[in-house]
N, C-alpha and C positions, 0 to 999 in steps of 0.2 A: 467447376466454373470454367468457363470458355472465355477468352479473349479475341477480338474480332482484331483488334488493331494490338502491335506492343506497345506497351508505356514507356514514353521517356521521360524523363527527368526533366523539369522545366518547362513541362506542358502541358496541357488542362486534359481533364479524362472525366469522361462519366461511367458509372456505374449505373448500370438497369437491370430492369428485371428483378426490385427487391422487392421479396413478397412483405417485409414490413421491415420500415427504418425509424431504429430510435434515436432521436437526436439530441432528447435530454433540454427542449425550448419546449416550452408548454405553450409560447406563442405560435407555435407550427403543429401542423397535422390534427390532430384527436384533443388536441387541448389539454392533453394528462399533462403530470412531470415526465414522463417521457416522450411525450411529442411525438405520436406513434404518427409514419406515413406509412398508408400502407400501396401496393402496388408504386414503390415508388424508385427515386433516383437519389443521385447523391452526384455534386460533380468538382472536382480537384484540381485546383490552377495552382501548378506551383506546390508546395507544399499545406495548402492552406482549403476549408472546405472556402467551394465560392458561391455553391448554390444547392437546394434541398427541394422536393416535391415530387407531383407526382410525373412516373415514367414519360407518361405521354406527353409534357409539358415540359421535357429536357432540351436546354438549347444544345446548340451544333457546340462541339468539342475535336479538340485533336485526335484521340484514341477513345472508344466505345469499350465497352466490358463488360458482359453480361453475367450477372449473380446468379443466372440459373434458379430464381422463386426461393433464395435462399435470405434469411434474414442478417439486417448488418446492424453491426450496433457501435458504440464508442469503444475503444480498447480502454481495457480495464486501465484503472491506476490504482496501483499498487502500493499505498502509502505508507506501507510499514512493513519493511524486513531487516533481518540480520545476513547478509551473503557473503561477509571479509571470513570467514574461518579458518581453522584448520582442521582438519579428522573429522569424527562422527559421534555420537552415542547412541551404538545400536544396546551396548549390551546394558544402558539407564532404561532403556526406553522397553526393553523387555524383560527387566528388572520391573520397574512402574506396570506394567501390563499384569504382570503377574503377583502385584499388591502392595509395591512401595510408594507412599505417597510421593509428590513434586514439589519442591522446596527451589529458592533461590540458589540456592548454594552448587546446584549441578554446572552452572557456567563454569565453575574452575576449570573443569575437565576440557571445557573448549579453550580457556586462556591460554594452558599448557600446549595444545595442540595447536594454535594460535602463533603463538611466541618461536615453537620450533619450525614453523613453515618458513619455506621461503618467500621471497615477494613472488616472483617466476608462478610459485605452486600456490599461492594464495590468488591470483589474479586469473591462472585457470579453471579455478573451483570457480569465481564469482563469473566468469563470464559463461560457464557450464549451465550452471542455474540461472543466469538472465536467459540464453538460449533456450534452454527450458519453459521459463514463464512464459518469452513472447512465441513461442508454438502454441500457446495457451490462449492467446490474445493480449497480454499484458505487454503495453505500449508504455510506459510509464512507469520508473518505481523508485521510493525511494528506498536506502539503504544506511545501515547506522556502524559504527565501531563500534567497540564494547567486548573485543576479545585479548586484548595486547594489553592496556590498564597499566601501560609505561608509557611515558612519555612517546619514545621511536616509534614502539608497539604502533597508538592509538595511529600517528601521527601516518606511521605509513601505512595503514588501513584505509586512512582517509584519502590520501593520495590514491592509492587504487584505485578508490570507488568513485573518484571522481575523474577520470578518463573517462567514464561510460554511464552520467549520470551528474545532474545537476542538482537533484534534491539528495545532498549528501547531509548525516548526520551526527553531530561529535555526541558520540556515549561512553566515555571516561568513566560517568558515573554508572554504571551498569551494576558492577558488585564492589565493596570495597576491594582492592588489589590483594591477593595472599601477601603479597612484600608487605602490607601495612594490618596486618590482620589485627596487631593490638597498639592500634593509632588510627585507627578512622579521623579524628581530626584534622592528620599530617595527610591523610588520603585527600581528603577535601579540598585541605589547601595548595596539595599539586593538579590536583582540576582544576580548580579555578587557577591557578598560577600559571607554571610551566607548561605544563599540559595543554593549557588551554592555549596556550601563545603560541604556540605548536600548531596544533590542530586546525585554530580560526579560518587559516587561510583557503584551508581545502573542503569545507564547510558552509551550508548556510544555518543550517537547525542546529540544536541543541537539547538534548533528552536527560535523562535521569529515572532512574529506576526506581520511585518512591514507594517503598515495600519493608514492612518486617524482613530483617535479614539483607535488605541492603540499604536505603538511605531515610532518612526519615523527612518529616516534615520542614525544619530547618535547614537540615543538611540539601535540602532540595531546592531550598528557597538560594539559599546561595550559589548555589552550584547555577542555577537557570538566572538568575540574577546578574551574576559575572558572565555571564555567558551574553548575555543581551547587551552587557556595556561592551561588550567585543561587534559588538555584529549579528550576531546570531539570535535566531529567533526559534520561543523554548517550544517544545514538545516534553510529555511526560508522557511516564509510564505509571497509567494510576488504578488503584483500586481493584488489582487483579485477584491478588488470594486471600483480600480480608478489607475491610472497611479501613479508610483513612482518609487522609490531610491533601490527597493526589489530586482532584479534580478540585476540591475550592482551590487549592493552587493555582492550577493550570487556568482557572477561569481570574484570577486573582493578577496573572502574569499576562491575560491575553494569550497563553498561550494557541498554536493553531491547532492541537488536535492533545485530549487527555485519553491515552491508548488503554484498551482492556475494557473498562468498567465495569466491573463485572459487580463489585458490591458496591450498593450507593444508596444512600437516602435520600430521601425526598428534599431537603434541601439541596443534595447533590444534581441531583435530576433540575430543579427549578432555578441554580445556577446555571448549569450547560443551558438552561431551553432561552436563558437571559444573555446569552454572550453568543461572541465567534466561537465559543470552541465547537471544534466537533469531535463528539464523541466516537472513538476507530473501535471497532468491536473483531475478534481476530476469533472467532469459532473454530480455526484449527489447533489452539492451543487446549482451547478445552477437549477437544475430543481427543487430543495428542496424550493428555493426562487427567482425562476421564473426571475434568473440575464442573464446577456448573455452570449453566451456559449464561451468560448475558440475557437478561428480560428487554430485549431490541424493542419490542412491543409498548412497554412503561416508555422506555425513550421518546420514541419515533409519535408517540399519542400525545407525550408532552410536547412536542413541536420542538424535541432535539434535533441535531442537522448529524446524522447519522453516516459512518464512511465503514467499510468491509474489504478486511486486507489481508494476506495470509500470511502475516508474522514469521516468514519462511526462516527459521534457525535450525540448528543443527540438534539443541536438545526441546525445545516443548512445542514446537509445530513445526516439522521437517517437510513441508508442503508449497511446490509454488503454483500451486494450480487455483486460482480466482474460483475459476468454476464450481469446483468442489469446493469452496468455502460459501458460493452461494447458495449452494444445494443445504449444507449443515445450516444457514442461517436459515432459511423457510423451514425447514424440518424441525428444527431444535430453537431457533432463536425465532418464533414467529412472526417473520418476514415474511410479506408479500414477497411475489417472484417480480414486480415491478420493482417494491422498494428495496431487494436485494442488488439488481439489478442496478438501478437510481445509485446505490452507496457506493459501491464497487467501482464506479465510474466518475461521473459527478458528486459523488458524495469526496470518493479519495481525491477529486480535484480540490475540493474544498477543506479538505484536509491539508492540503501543499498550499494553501492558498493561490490558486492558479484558475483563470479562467478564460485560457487559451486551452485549453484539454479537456476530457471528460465527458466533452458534447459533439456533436455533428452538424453545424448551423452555421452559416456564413462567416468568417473571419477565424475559426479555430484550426488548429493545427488537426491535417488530414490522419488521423489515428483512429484506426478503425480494424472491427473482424468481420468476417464472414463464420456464420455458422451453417453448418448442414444441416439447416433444421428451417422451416418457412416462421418460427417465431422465438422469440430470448426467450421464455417461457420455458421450453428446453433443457435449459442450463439446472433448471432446479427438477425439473420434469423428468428428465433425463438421466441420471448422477453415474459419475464416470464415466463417464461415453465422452471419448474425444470430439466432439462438434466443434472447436474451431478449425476451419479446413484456411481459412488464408489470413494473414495481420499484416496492414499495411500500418507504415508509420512515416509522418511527416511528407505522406504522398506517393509515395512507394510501396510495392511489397516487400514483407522484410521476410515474411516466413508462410 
């Protein structure tokens, strides 16, 4: 990509030369949900997109920038990771490879490593792995606690992650704490208590890990319950390694996104396709431990509002690459490379409840990638091939 003029900060810029822009308005271009333009422009005032169309049709601008016939699309949003840690589990994860099932219980091994970090060394692992993602394109992400499961622990995870990130999320409830291993009750009641009083401030969401082996149906309802009389607004973790109580939940609470779904009935399914929620479907966990994959397909036919995120943690998807989780969902999770594309993007906008992001259409925050490639199509077409060559975010390049 060639620049004719430098970009400054605080001044309008067009992009041309894109051999196709998706901008996620089905009022613009092709009429799809992606709103394909093709041969077109995109132009930047400020932080903010100001205008969309095609090339030839671009008004005069402070700085010109030509895409070189490469396609641009919205920078991913990222709506579900884990990035406060500590250490690693290579030797679970080649353990599991080599025939042990995946169970709840492997997060201890990150508390412990967790708990021993310092703030200093936990702040440079999380800013490692954002730097990571946005080479990737990922413009947007949110990020949760869930490794400290002490009051300090949670409390300064969440301070961390919220220097570098507005969609912060208090997960206290992740696993019961080893400290309370025979009092789960007493667990519950310092999340929702102290913990929570703690936490609220450096937080907007609120999650819970509704699963055999870590919190149940009740235990869920409370914890996301006190959490909303605070402020926060719930997210779960539902339905990943076995059928349950996690997604009528979540659609019960309003929640904005019931994460995983992997096992669901049909009244599960005809809840989510009747609510806000949207269902976040995370393909790197399954292939991280070889579970079965999300039927995206049953969702997205029901008129689910669908989002794709790479659950980036340290033990069941150690992945921040979008890309590669779009690739696994068209492959495995039969997704269109549109509606991979659509979830990844707008979809995880609609999982943050946000609708300043996600899209490329007048009035949104300028967050956007260049691929080396003339169409997104690519991205699943393609798999492993680094094609994001530029990410601009808030009007700027940032990578």
């Amino acid at each position: 990509m060639s620049s004719t003029t430098r970009t400054t900060p605080g001044t309008s810029t067009v992009i041309t030369n894109i051999a196709t822009l998706v901008t996620n308005d089905p009022s613009l271009g092709d009429g799809s949900p992606l709103g394909l333009i093709r041969d077109a422009a995109v132009v930047i005032d400020g932080d903010r997109v100001a205008w969309t169309g095609e090339s030839s049709k671009a008004p005069a601008t402070d700085n010109r920038v030509d895409a070189g016939g490469r396609a641009v699309i919205p920078g991913f949003v990222d709506s579900h990771s884990h990035l406060v840690f500590g250490g690693d589990r290579t030797e679970e994860f080649n353990a599991r490879m080599s025939g042990r099932a995946y169970s709840a219980g492997g997060i201890r091994t990150t508390v412990a490593a967790t708990r021993a970090a310092t703030d200093a060394q936990l702040e440079a692992n999380l800013t490692r792995y954002l730097a990571e993602a946005l080479r990737q394109g990922t413009t947007t992400f949110e990020t949760k606690s869930g490794y400290g499961l002490t009051v300090e622990d949670e409390a300064r995870a969440l301070r961390i992650a919220a220097a570098h990130t507005d969609e912060v999320t208090y997960l206290g409830a992740h696993i019961v704490s080893p400290d309370y291993a025979e009092d789960p009750a007493g667990y519950v009641a310092l999340v929702t208590g102290e913990m929570l009083d703690a936490c609220a401030p450096y937080a907007r969401w609120i999650d819970v890990f509704c699963e055999k082996g870590a919190f149940d149906g009740d235990q869920a309802r409370a914890i996301l319950t006190a959490g909303r009389a605070k402020g926060l607004h719930p997210r779960i973790h539902a339905n990943q390694l076995s059928y349950g109580p996690g997604v009528q939940l979540a659609v019960e609470l309003d929640a904005a996104s019931a994460d995983h779904c992997t096992h669901l009935t049909d009244e599960d399914i005809d809840a989510l396709a009747n609510s806000a929620t949207v269902a976040t479907l995370l393909p790197g966990a399954e292939f991280s431990t070889r579970a079965e994959w999300p039927d995206a397909r049953r969702l997205l036919d029901a008129g689910v509002t669908v989002a794709l995120s790479t659950d980036c943690n340290p033990g069941s998807s150690f992945t921040s690459s979008v890309p590669f989780c779009i690739a696994l969902a068209v492959r495995d999770m039969r997704m269109t490379p549109d509606e991979a594309l659509w979830s990844a993007t707008a979809g995880g906008a609609r999982a943050l409840r946000r609708d300043d992001i996600g899209r490329l259409s007048p009035g949104a925050h300028a967050d956007l990638a260049l691929l080396d490639a003339p169409s997104h199509v690519h991205l699943a077409y393609r798999p492993g091939v680094p094609l994001v060559t530029e990410a601009w975010r808030r009007g700027l390049r940032v990578a």
